[in-house]
C-alpha positions in Angstrom: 107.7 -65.8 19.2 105.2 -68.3 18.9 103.3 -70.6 21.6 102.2 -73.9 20.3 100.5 -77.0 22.1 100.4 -80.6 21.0 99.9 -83.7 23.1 100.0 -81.5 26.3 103.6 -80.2 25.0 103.6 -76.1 25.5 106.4 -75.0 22.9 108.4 -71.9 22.0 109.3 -70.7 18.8 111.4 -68.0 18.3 111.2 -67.5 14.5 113.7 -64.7 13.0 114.5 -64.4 9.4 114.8 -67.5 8.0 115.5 -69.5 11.0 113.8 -70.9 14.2 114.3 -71.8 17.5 112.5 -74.3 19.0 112.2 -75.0 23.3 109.8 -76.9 25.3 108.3 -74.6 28.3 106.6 -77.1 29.5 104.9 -80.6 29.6 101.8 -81.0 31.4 101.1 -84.7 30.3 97.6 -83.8 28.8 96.2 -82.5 25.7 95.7 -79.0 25.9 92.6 -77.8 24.4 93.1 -73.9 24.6 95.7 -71.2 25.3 94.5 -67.9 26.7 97.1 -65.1 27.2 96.4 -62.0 30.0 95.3 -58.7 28.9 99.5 -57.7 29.6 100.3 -61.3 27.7 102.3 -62.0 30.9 100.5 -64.6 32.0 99.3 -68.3 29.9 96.2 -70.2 30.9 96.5 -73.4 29.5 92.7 -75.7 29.9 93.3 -79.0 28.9 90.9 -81.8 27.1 90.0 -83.8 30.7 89.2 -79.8 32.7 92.5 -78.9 33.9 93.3 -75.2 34.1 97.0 -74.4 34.5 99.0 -71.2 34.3 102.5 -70.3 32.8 104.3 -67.1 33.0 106.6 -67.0 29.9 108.8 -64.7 31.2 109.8 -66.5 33.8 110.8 -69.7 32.1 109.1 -72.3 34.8 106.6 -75.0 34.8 103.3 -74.6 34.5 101.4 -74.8 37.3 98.0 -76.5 38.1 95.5 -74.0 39.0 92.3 -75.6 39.2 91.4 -79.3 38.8 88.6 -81.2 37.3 86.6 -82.2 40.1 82.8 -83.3 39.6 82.9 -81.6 36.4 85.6 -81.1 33.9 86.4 -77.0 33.2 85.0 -76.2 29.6 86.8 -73.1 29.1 88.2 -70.1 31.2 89.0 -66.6 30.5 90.7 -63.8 32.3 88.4 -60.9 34.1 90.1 -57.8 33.1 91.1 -55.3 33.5 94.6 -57.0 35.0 95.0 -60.4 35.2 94.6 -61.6 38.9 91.2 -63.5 38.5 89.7 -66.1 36.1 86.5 -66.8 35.3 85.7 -70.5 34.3 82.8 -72.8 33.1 82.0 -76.4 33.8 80.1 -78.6 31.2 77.7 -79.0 33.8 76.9 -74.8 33.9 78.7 -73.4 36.4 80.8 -70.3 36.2 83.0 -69.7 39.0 85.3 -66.7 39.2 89.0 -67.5 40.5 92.1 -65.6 42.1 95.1 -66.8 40.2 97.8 -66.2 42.9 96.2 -69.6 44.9 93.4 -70.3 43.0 90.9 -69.7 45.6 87.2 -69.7 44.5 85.7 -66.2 45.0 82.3 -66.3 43.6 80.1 -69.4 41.5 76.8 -69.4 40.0 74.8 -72.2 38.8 73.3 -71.4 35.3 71.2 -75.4 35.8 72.0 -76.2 32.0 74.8 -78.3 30.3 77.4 -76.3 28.3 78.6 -76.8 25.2 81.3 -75.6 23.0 80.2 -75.0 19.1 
């Protein structure tokens, strides 16, 4: 299979021979700017263009769900902590990194690097 993301639209392809299969998983209304799977690919973040960091469990078929909102400063990028896949570590364009529990997206730990990120 094959994840794709346009215009905030998380597709499925299912591609076998010849053929394809196409299904929406889900529709989060925002331009998604990056797709990280878990170390065990059974979790999706999704971190889209205005700082929203959602997850999506494939398997399961659901929505995505919103884990962690843009708040004073948008989310730049996030990553899983492994080994597992039961915390997150983010980045703000403003330079913090904040480390996350995915179950309820409580904030466990931050630290303020005091200069602006970028992505290059």
């Amino acid at each position: 299979f094959v994840l794709s993301a346009q215009e905030g639209i998380l597709f499925f392809y299912h591609i076998k021979d010849l053929q394809y299969e196409m299904k929406i998983c889900a529709d989060i209304l925002q331009p998604i700017s990056s797709l990280i799977f878990s170390p065990d690919y059974s979790v999706l973040l999704l971190v889209t263009d205005q700082g929203t960091v959602y997850t999506y469990k494939p398997a399961h078929s659901g929505e995505a769900v919103k884990l962690l909102d843009a708040c004073s400063s948008c989310f730049l990028a996030a990553d899983f902590l492994t080994p597992g896949n039961k915390y997150c570590v983010s980045v703000t364009i403003s330079g913090e990194v904040q480390v996350w529990f995915l179950e309820d997206g409580t904030c466990l730990s931050k630290l303020n690097l005091d200069i602006e990120v970028h992505v290059t």
